[in-house]
C-alpha positions as CSV (number, residue, x, y, z in Angstrom):
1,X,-45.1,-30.4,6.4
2,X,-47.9,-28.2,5.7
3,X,-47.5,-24.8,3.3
4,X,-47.5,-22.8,6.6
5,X,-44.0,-24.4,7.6
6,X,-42.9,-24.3,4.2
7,X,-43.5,-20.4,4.1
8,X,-41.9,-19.6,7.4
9,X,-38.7,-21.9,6.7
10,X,-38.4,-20.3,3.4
11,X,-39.1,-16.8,5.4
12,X,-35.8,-18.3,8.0
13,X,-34.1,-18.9,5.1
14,X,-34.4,-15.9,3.5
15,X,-33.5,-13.9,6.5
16,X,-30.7,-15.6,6.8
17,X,-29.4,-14.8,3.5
18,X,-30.3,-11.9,3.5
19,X,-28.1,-11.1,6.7
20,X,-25.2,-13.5,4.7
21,X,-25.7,-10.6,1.9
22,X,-25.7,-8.1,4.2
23,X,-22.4,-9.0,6.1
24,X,-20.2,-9.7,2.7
25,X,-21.3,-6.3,1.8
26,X,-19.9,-4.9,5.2
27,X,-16.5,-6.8,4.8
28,X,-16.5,-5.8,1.0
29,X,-16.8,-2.3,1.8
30,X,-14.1,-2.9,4.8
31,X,-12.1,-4.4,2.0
32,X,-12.7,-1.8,-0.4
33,X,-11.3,0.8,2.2
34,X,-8.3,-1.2,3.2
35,X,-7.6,-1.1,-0.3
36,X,-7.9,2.6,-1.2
37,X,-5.5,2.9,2.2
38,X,-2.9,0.8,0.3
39,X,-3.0,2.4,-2.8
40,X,-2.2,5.7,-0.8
41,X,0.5,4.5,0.7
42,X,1.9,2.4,-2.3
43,X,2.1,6.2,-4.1
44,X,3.5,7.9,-0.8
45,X,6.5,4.8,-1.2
46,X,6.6,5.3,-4.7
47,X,7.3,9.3,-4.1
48,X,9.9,8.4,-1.0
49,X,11.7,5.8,-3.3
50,X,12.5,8.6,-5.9
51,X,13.3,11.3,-3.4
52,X,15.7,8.5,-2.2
53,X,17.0,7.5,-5.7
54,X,17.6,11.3,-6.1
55,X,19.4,11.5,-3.2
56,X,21.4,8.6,-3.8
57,X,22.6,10.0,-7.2
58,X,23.8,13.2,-5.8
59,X,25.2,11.8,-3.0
60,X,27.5,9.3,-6.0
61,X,28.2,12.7,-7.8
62,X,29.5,14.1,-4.4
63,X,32.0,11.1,-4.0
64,X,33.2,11.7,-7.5
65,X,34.1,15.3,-7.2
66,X,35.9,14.3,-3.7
67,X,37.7,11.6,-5.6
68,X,38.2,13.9,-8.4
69,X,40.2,16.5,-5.5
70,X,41.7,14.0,-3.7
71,X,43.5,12.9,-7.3
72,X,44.3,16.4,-8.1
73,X,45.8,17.4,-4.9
74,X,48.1,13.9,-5.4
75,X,46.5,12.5,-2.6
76,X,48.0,14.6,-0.1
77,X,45.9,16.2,3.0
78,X,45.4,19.9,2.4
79,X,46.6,22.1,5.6
């Protein structure tokens, strides 16, 4: 192998890792994005689950005061 094939295999080579670079930088970015996307939504679920946690107490404290009638009026339907 002369040094004109060795240059243009190492020129091939080169290419080619240079479009191997290339496309992990294009599915890092991808990545990168998918990523930020999650971290949105992983906030948005956070918010939702304390709404929800909220809702659940007051929804408890409701129960209570019903039990709470329902005791004082001896159990007995009011008319």
């Amino acid at each position: 192998m002369n040094i004109d094939e060795r240059l243009e295999k190492l020129t091939e080579r080169h290419e080619a890792l240079t479009a191997t670079v290339e496309l992990h930088d294009k599915r890092m970015a991808d990545v990168e994005e998918k990523l930020r996307h999650r971290a949105v939504v992983a906030e948005q679920n956070e918010v939702r689950a304390g709404q929800m946690k909220d809702l659940f107490n007051r929804l408890g404290r409701i129960i209570q005061i019903h039990e709470q009638r329902i005791d004082t009026l001896g159990g007995r339907c009011p008319a």
